[in-house]
N, C-alpha and C positions, 0 to 999 in steps of 0.2 A: 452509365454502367447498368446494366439488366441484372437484377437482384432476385434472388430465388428463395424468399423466406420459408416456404416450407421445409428444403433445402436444409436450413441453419436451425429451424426447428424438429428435423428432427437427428441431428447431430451430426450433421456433415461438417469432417472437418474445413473443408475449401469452402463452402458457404462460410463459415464460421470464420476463416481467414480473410476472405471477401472482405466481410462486412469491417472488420476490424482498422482495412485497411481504407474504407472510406470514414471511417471514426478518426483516424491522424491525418488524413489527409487535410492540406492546408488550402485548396479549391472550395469556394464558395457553395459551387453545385454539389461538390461531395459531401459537405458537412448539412448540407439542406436533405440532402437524400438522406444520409446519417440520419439526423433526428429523427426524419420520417419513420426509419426502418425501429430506430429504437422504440420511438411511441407506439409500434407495433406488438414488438417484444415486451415492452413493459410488463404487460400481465401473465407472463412466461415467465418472468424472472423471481428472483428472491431467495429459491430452493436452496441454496445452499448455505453452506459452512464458512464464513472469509476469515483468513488467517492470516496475520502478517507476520513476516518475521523479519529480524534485523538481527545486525550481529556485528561485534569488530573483525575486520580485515583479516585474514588466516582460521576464522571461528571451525571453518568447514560448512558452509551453509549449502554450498552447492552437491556435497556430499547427503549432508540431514535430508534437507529438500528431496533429491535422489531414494533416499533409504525409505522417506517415510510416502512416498510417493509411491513407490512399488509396494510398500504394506496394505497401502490404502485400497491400489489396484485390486490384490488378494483378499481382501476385504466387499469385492465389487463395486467398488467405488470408482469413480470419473472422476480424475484432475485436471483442474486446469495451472497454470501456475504463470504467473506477470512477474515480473521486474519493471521496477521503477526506479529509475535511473534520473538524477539531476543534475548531475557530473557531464560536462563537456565531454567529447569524445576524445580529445588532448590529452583528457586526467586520466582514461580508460574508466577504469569501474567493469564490472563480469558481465557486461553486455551482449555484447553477440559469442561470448566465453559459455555463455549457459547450459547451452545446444552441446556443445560439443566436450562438458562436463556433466551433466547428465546423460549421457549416453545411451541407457539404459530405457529410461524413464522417457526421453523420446524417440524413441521406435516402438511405444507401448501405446497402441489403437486408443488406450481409454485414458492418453495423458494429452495437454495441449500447451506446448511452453511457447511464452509471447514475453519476448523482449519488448520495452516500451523506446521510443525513440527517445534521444537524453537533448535532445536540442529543445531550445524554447525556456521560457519559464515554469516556474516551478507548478506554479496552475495548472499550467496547458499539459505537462506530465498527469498530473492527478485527475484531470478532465479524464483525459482518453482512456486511462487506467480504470476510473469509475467506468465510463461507458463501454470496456471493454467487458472489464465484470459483467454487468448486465447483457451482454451476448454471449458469455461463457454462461450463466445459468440457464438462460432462454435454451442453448443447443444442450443442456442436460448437462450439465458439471457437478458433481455434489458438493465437492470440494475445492475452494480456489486458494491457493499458496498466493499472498503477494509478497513477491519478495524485494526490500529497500538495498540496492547498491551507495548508494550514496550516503553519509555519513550528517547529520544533523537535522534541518528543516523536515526532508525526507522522512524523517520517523513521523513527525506528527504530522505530516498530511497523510501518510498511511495508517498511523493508527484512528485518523480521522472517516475512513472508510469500508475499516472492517469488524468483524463481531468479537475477536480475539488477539492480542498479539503480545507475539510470543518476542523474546531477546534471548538471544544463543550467545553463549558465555563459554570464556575457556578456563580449563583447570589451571587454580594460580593464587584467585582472589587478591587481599588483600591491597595492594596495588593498584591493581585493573579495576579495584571497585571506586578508585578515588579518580580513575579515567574516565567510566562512565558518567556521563551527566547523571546528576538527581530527577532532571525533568523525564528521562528515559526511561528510570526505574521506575516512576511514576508511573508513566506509560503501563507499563507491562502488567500484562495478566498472568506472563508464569516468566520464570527464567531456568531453563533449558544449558546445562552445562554439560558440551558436547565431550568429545576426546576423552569418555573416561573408559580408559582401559591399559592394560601392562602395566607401565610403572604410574601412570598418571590416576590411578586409579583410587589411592587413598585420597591423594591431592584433591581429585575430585569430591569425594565424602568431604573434605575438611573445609572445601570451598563451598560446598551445599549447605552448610553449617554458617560459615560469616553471611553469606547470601541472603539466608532466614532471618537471621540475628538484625539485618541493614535493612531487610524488607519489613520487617516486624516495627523498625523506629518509623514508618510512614504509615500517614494516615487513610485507612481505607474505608470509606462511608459504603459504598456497594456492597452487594449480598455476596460478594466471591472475597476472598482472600488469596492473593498473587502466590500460583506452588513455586516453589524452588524443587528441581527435578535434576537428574545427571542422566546420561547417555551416551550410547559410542554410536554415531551413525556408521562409520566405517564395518563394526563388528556386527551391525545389529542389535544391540542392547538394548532393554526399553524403548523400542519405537512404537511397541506398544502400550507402556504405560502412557506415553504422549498421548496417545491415539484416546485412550482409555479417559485421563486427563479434561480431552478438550469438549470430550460426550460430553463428560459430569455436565463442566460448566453449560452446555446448551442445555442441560435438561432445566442445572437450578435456573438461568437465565429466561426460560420460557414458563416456569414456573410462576416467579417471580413478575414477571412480564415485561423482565428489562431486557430481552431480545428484539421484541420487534421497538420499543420506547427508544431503543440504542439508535437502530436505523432510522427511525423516524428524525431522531434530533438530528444526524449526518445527515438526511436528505435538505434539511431545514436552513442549515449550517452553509451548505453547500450550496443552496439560495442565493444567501446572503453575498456567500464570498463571490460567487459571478456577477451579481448583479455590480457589484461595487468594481470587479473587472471591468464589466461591458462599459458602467458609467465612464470610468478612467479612459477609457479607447473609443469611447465615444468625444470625450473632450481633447484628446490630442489629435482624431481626426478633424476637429472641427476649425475650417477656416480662420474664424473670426477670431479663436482661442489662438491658435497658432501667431499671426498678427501683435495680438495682444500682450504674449507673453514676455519676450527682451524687454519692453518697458515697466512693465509690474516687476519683473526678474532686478530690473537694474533699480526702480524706484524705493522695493524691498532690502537690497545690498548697500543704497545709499542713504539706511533712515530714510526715506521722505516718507515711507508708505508703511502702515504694520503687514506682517504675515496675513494676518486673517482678514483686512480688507482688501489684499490682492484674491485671495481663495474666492474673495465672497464674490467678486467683479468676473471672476474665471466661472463659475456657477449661475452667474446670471446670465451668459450665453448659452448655456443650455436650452 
């Protein structure tokens, strides 16, 4: 494939899809050009803003996403926006649903929506998702939306990639706070309670209120303190304070100098976690490993042999 970097830098979209589409590609040649092309763009990238958001099922994320999307545009800003998807295509999840609920937002020159492919493991989503990032800022994105379809693991590998994330919450509380996980509230830099307007709109206040009260019992060592915020993306309400919101935190963060400290330990992190992939598919590629394994499997199952001196015999073929 004949690759046209100038093309993608200087923010064609179809370059900018090109490349993307040799980043998931599962062809050996493609992922080798891949690299190539990224190792190029590297020092092109960085520029922007990553935001994740997540949110229970009916949140309206595709709505937010949409509202605050077109703000930003009006703002002069370039969006990009991914979905990361680890849900089979059987379970659905708002996969190729994106496109055509934002509506709006994609027919707008200075937005770029990229569904991630949901097959594969959970890695190989957050692989391409990263390396998509990094062609989204290379072609000029100020801003990239990543948004989690998928409900659990999903959250922490994207909150493992970006500079902020956000959980969109609905008016209700009380309940729903004892449905989300405590690891997710953890997570989160702000919580963002959509739907508030007509009658849900005190609800909302009251629920902004437990929200504070629940974030306030967890401990926050970092220089930010997690906002609890309401909004209607539907009506428009507060899309600006979001917006306003996510400034502050990049200014204190840069201040501070946990902006780029953030990305450095994700790039470090993300090291680690390949390396220990490739080791693992290096050892179930390997002949000898493969051979060897029924008998350590059944030596292990029958007492003869411990756990860790079967591990240790699978490692010495390496």
């Amino acid at each position: 494939m004949i690759f046209d970097l100038e093309k993608l830098l200087s923010g064609n979209r179809r370059a900018l899809a090109k490349a993307i589409t040799l980043v998931e590609s599962k062809l050996d040649t493609h992922r080798v050009e891949a690299q190539h092309i990224l190792e190029q763009v590297l020092p092109h990238s960085g520029n922007s803003i990553r935001i994740g958001i997540t949110g229970v099922p009916g949140v309206g994320k595709s709505t937010f996403i949409e509202a605050f999307g077109l703000f930003l545009i009006a703002q002069g800003k370039r969006v990009a926006v991914l979905a990361v998807d680890p849900s089979s295509p059987i379970a659905g999840g708002s996969i190729l649903g994106d496109k055509t609920r934002m509506e709006e937002l994609s027919r707008r020159e200075e937005a770029f929506i990229r569904p991630s492919p949901s097959e594969g493991a959970l890695g190989g989503v957050a692989q391409k998702t990263r390396e998509t990032m990094l062609l989204c800022e290379a072609a000029g994105y100020d801003v990239i939306l990543v948004e989690t379809v998928g409900v659990g693991q999903s959250e922490y590998q994207v909150a493992g990639m970006v500079d902020f994330f956000m959980v969109l919450m609905l008016p209700g509380g009380g309940d729903e706070l004892q449905g989300i996980k405590k690891g997710i509230m953890e997570l989160a830099d702000a919580l963002v309670i959509n739907k508030a307007d007509g009658d849900s709109e005190r609800l909302a206040t009251l629920t902004r209120q437990q929200y504070t009260s629940a974030m306030n019992l967890l401990r926050h060592t970092s220089f930010w303190t997690p906002q609890v915020m309401t909004c209607s993306a539907l009506k428009n309400i507060n899309i600006d304070a979001v917006w306003g919101m996510l400034v502050d935190y990049q200014i204190k963060a840069r201040q501070k100098g946990a902006f780029d400290a953030k990305r450095a330990q994700q790039n470090r992190d993300w090291m680690h976690q390949l390396v220990n992939e490739m080791l693992h598919l290096k050892l179930s590629q390997n002949t000898e490993v493969q051979q060897l394994m029924p008998t350590l499997e059944a030596g292990v199952e029958s007492h003869r042999l411990t756990a860790y001196a079967a591990a240790q015999q699978i490692l010495e073929k390496l």
